[in-house]
N, C-alpha and C positions, 0 to 999 in steps of 0.2 A: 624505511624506504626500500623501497623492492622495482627490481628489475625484469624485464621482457625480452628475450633475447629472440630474433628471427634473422637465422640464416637463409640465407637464397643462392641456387644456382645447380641445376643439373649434374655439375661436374661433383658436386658433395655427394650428391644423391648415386650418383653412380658407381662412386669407391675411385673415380679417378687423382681426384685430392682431397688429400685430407684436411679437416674441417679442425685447424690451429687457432682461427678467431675466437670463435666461443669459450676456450679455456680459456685466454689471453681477457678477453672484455672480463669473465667471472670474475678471476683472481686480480682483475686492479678494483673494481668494482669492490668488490671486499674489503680492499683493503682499507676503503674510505665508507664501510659502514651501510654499503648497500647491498643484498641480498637478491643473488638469482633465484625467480621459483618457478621460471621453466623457460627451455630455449626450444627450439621447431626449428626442424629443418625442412625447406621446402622448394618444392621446382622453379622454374624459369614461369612462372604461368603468369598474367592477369590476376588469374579468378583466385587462383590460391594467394596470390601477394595479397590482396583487396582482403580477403578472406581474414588472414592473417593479423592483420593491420586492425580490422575491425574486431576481433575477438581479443587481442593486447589495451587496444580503449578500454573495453568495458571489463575489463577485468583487474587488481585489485594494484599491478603496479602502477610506477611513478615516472620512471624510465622505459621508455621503448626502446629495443636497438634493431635496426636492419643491418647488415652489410651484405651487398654485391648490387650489381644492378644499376648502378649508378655511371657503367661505360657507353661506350660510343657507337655498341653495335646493336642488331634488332633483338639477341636475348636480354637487354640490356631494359628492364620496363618496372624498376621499383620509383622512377622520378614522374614516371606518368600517371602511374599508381598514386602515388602521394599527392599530385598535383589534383586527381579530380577525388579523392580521399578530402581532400581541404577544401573543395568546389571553388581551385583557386586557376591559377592561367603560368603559364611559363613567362617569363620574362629575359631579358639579354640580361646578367649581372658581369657589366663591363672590367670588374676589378681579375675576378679569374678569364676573361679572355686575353686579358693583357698579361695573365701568369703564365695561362698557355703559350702564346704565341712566345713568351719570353722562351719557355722551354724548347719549343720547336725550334725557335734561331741560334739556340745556344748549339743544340743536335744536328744543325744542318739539316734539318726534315722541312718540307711543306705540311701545312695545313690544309686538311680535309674538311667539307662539309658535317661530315659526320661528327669531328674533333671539336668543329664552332659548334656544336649540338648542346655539345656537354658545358659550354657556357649558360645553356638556358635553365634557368632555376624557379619552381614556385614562387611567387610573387609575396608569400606571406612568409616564406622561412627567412632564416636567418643561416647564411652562406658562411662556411669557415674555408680559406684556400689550403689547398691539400697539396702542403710541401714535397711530400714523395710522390706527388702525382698530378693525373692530368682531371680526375674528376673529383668537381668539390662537395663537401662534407655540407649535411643539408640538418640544420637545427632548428625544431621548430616545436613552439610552446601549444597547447592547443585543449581545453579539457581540464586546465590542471595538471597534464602531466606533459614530460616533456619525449621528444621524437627525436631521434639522433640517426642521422640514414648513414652508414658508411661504406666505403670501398669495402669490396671483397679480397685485393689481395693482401694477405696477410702485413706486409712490410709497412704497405698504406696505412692500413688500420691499426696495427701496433705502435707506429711511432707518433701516428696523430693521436691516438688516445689516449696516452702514456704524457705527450707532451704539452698537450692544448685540450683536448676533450676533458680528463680527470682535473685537470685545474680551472679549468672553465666552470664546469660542474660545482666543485667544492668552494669557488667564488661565489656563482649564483644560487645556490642553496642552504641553508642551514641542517646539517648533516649530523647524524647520530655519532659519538664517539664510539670506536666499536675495540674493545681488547682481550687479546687470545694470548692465552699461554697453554702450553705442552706438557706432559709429562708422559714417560718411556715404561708402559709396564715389562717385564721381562718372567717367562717363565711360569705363565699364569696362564691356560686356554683361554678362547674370548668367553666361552660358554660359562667356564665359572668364576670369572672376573666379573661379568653383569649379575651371576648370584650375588657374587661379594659387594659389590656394589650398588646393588638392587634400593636397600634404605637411602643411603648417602645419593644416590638419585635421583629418588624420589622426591627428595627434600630442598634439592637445589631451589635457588629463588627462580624466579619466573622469567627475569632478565637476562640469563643464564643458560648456553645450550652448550652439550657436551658430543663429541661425538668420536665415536671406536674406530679406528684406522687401525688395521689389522695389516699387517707386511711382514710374512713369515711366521719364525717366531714370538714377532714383536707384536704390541700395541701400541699406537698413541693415542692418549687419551684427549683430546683438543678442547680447552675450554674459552668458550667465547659469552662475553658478558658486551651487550648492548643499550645505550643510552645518553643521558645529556650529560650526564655528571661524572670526570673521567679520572678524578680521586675515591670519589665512592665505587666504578665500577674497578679499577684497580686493587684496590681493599680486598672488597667481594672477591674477585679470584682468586688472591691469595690466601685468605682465610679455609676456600672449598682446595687448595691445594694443600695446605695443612693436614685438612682433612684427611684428603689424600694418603697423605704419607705417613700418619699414625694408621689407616686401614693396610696400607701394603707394606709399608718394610722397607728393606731390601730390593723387593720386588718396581718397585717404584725409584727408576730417575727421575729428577729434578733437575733439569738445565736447560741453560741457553740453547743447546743444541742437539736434536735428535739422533744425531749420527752418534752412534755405540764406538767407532774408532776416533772420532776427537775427542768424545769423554776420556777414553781410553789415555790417545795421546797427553790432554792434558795431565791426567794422574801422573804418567810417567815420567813430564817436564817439571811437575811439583816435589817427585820423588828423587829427581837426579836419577833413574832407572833405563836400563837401553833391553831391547827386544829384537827375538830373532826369530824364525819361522821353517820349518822345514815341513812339506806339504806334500803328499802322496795323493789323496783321493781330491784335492781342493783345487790341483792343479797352481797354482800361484795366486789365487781372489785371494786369499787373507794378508798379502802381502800388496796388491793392489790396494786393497780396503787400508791397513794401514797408512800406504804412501801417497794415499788421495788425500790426504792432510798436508797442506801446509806446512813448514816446518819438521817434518816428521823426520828428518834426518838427524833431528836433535838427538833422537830416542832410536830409531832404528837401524840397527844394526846389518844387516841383510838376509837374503833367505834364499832356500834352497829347494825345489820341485826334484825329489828325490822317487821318482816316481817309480823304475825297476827296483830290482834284486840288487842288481849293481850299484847303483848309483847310492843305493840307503849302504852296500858295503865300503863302494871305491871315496865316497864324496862322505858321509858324516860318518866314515869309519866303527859303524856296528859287525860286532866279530861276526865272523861267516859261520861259526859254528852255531849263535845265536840266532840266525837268519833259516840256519837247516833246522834247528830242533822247533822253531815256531811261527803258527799259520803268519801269516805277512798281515792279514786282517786281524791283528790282535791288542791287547793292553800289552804284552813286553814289547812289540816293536813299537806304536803308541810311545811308553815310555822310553824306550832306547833312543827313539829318535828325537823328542823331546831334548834328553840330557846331552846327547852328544853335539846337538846343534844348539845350542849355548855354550859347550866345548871349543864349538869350531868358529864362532862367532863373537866368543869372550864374552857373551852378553848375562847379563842380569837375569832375564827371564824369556822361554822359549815357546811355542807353541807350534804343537805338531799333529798331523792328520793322517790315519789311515782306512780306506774303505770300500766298499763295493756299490757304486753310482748306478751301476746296472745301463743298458736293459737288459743285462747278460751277467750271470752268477763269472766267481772266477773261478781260477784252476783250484783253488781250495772250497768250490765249491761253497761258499760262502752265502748268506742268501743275501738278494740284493735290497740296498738300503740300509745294511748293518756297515757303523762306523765307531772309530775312538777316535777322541780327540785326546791330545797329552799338552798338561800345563806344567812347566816347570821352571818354579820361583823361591830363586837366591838356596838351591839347594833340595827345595822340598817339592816333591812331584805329585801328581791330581791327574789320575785319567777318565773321563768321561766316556761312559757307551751308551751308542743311540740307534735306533733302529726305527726307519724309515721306509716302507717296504712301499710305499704307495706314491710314492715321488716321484716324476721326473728325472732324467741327469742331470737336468740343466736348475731344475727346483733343489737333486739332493745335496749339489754342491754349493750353493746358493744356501742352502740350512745348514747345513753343514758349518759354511765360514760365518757365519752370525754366530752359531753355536759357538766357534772357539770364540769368538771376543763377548759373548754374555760367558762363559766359563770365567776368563780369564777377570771380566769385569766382577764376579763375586767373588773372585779369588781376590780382590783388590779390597769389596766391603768387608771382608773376613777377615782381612790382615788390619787393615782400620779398626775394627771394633775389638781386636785382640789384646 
């Protein structure tokens, strides 16, 4: 089952609002098994709606989607469209004038000529009243495949979709089961993860689509198996997820959940272990990233943006003698700060950052994009150096804190397999 997605209205087109329907329709739409394969976005016009409307028929989807167009001013022309689209006639549908006026009286507003407008509906659709609103939802079967006109403003059309449209849907249709699972590669370029993987994707079943989500350091590797039979496609995934994990390793998470800090968190509520942070170049994100988990107070202990001279001597007390004899971008302060902030924190295990974000070298002249990360666990310390010279600040600090929680997360399979 595949989908057609057409937005309408000027104001997309312009950059004046941002256009939140279309991701909103994809991802519920997916999630019951039906496939966008192309959305248009397109003016206020007649010719281009018409236009539109005719090229989504004859082409290979099942689902049409319109939203906007459906209100009560003169840009307002996708119900006219549709109406000589059907070679059909507007009618009064008395059910939504009576929703309207109900709204009107409950607001203390008068009704407009304009406002009785939007009670008039093609005579062949099939009318849904639109709870969040004043213009109603126009469903109409036609060809084999079906036509769903919606509101354009987002509130409308999210909550109608979500509430009544996708179950409507998955009533009147017999629908493909559709199931995805994830896996997190870590520490692998994308370039030569598809070498590595080149065989083993080649060979996937047919039913079967994978796709590379790249976000930073990371990938996800997203496997989606579509069909009738939702034992056998569940099977199937799991067996190519097997797969998976005897080709990567290490390299390859396996879990519920793609976020690198609740894998994290969970290990350390498995382990009875608490964590502390003290951050220079990262500014405080690895200590955000930690405590955007739920629960995370279980394990974390606190942290510290230690970001002068001072602060790394007066706040996780590193001797000043050690501060003079070495660059500040280095593996001893790296590891000094590490140790001392699991000192200061009592904690189990620490992770500490220092580096040069740029767009400007520092007083040590340092080039920009060279960082250490410092891991140190129940004693034994791991400093990581990285060098990022083509980044952003806002990108190197952003790689930078992934880095320490993929450091810190092999520091986890290393002590496991020990």
């Amino acid at each position: 089952m595949k989908a057609y997605i057409i937005i309408i209205g000027d104001e997309i087109l312009s950059g004046r609002t941002l256009d939140t329907n279309s991701n909103f329709i994809v991802s519920e739409l997916d999630k019951i098994g039906i496939s966008t394969f192309k959305i248009v976005t397109i003016p206020d016009q007649v010719s281009q709606i018409k236009n539109q409307i005719e090229v989504a028929f004859a082409s290979e989807a099942n689902f049409i989607f319109t939203t906007g167009g459906l209100g009560p001013t003169k840009d307002d022309k996708t119900k006219q469209v549709i109406t000589d689209f059907l070679n059909d006639t507007l009618v009064l549908h008395q059910p939504s004038l009576d929703y309207i006026k109900q709204i009107y009286y409950k607001n203390n507003r008068v009704m407009n000529p304009l406002t009785y407008n939007q009670a008039m509906v093609p005579s062949k659709s099939e009318v849904i009243i639109n709870k969040y609103g004043t213009a109603p939802i126009l469903w109409t079967l036609k060809d084999s495949k079906l036509l769903i006109n919606l509101p354009g403003v987002p509130y409308e059309t999210c909550g109608m979709l979500k509430e009544v449209i996708i179950p409507k849907i998955k009533n009147d249709f017999q629908l493909d089961y559709i199931i995805r699972e994830s896996a997190i590669v870590i520490d692998i370029p994308e370039s030569e993860l598809a070498i590595k993987l080149e065989n083993w994707e080649n060979n996937l079943p047919e039913f079967i689509s994978l796709a590379y989500l790249p976000s930073g350091s990371r990938i996800e590797l997203r496997l989606t198996a579509i069909g009738k039979n939702k034992i056998y496609l569940q099977n199937s995934i799991q067996n190519e997820i097997n797969k998976l994990n005897s080709l990567l390793g290490k390299n390859l998470i396996i879990s519920q959940t793609t976020k690198l800090e609740e894998i994290i968190g969970n290990f350390l509520i498995k382990n009875n272990l608490t964590i502390s942070v003290a951050e220079s170049l990262t500014g405080g994100s690895i200590s955000k990233k930690i405590t955007s988990i739920s629960g995370s107070s279980r394990y974390y202990k606190g942290g510290v943006t230690a970001y002068s001279k001072e602060a790394k001597k007066n706040v996780l007390m590193i001797k000043e003698e050690i501060l003079k004899e070495n660059n500040i971008v280095s593996e001893t302060i790296a590891k000094e700060m590490a140790i001392h902030c699991s000192s200061l924190f009592n904690s189990d295990i620490s992770i500490s950052t220092t580096g040069v974000a740029g767009p400007n070298s520092d007083e040590f002249n340092n080039p920009v994009g060279l960082a250490f990360v410092g891991i140190y666990y129940k004693g034994d310390i791991v400093i990581k150096k990285y060098l990022f010279p083509n980044l952003t600040r806002e990108e190197m600090i952003a790689r930078i804190t992934y880095k320490s929680l993929e450091s810190l997360y092999f520091k986890f399979i290393d002590e496991e397999n020990s």
